[in-house]
Structure formats: C-alpha cells, structure tokens
C-alpha positions as CSV (number, residue, x, y, z in Angstrom):
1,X,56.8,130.9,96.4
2,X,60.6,129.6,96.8
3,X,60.7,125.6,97.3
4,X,62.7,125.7,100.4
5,X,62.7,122.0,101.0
6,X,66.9,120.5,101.8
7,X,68.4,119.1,98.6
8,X,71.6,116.7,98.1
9,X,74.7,118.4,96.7
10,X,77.4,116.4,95.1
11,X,80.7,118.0,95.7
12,X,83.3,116.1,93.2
13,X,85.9,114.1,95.8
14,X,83.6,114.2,98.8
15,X,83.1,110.2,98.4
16,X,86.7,109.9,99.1
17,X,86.8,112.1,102.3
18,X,87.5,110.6,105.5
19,X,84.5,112.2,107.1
20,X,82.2,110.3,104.6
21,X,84.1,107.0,104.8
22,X,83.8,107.1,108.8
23,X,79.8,108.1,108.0
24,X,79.9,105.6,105.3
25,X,81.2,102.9,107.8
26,X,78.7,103.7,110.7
27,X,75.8,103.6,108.6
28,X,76.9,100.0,107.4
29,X,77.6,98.9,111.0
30,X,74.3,100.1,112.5
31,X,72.5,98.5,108.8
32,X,74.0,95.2,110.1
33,X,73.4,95.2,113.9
34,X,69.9,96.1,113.3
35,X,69.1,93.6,110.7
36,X,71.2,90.4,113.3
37,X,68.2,88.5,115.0
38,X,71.0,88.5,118.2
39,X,70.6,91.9,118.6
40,X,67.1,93.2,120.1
41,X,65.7,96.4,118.7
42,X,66.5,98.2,121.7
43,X,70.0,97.2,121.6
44,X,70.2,94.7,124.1
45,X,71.4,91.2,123.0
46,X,68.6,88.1,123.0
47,X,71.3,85.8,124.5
48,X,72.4,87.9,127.5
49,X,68.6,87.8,128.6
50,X,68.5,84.2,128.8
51,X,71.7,84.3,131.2
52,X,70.0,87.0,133.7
C-alpha cells in the first residue's frame, strides 16, 4: 500500500518568489490580527461595538 498522504517539497529559490513573499506576508498579517485583543474573533472590532 502507497502512502498517499500530501508532502512539502522544497524547490531551491521558491523562498524568494513573489508568490511566497505575498503568502508569507498574509499569513503574518492574519497571525497578528487574530492574536490583537481589539479585534474579535469574528472579525469585528471590540471598540466599534461600544459606539453602536
């Protein structure tokens, strides 16, 4: 039986494309947005409630 499960590839130069630097850069944006107390979980900010 073939273990068909996904596996990473390193490709040499694929850390310096542009398509992993915009991933790259998302990933980091939406790490710190979900880790701000400001920001709710379901993406609505804590400080606009208090104003509605």
């Amino acid at each position: 039986m073939e273990d068909s499960s996904p596996r990473i590839i390193f490709r040499e130069g694929c850390f310096t494309s542009a398509g992993y630097q915009l991933l790259s850069n998302r990933w980091a944006a939406a790490m710190h947005l979900y880790n701000d107390p400001t920001v709710d979980v379901s993406g609505e900010f804590k400080s606009l409630k208090n104003i509605i």
